[in-house]
Steps between C-alpha positions, in 0.01 A plus 500: 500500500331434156337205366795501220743503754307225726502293183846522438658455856600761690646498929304722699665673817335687731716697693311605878609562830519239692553190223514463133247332269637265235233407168591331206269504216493248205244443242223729621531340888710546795726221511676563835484715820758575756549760793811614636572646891636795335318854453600842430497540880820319518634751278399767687635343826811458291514867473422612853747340620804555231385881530411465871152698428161504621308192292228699369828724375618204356195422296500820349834559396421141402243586270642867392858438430528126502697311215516117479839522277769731628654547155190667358593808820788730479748534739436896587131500611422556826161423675410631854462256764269553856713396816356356746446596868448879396868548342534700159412377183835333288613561150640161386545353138189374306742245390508348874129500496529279188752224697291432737184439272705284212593212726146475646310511139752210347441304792118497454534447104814254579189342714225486255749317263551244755164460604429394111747264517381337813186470329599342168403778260836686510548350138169630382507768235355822545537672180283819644780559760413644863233750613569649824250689685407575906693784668829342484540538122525897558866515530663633148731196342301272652404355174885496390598334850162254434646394112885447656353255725193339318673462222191608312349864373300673820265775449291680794149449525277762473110470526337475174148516378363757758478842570596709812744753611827483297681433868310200544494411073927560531569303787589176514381411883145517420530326166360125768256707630390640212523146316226342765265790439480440187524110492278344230154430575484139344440228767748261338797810534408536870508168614734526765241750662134309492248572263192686477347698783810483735726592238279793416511648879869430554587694149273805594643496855855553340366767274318725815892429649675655234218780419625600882847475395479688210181712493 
């Protein structure tokens, strides 16, 4: 997220596994924070059981063929599916792959845009549209389902301002991580997490956690 786009208002989802992050941004400050019981785990329990495969078979066909708008797949591709139990491997329609992740993504968005109106600031311009990061935001058309629902523009958000491997640079599930490593070092910006030399240890903890992530 830039300071341009902090400045002008933008609502920042963060799509992981378990729940969903909600941020909204106005005038250089975060204005409002929600989460939501709803991950990208759902989705992938969503497709275990629609395909009746293995989860961790879910995940990845999740994350390698997934598509959160069924319109964007044609009708005549196939993916292969594990069976569970030790049974052969299925050939079924990308396009059923698609109907069973749709539903679940609207829901969550559906969610976010209720959540804001619970909270008052449903009416609140964001002119910078949505940025949607964390694993979730991997499926393709997830920005077009996103903009259908939101109402608003939605981009994915990549990590900017660093270097690395272009599979971590590309990918929007470590753009948080990424984000806290290189929070600002002002004391005033990292309120929220003390100052001086507590602040100091906690940031270089997180660093020596993702230099073993990512060596």
């Amino acid at each position: 997220v830039s300071t341009e786009e902090k400045e002008l208002g933008i609502l920042l989802i963060d799509l992981g596994g378990g729940t969903t992050d909600v941020g909204l941004f106005r005038d250089g400050a975060i204005w409002y924070t929600g989460i939501l019981p709803l991950g990208g785990d759902h989705i992938s329990n969503d497709i275990a059981v629609g395909l009746r495969t293995p989860t961790s078979d879910a995940e990845e066909l999740k994350k390698r063929h997934g598509c959160a708008l069924t319109a964007l797949v044609r009708e005549d591709e196939t993916i292969e599916v594990p069976s569970v139990g030790g049974r052969k491997a299925r050939h079924l329609s990308r396009h059923i792959l698609s109907e069973i992740i749709q539903p679940r993504v609207e829901e969550i968005f559906t969610l976010v845009v209720e959540k804001l109106q619970e909270s008052g600031y449903a009416d609140r311009v964001v002119p910078g549209g949505a940025i949607l990061t964390g694993g979730g935001a991997l499926s393709k058309g997830i920005e077009q389902c996103a903009e259908r629902i939101l109402q608003i523009s939605s981009r994915l958000g990549l990590p900017q301002g660093v270097t690395g491997p272009p599979e971590v640079l590309s990918h929007p599930s470590f753009a948080t991580a990424i984000g806290l490593i290189s929070f600002p070092r002002g004391g005033a910006s990292f309120a929220g997490f003390g100052r001086g030399r507590s602040r100091t240890a906690w940031h270089r903890r997180f660093r020596e956690w993702a230099a073993e992530l990512w060596p």
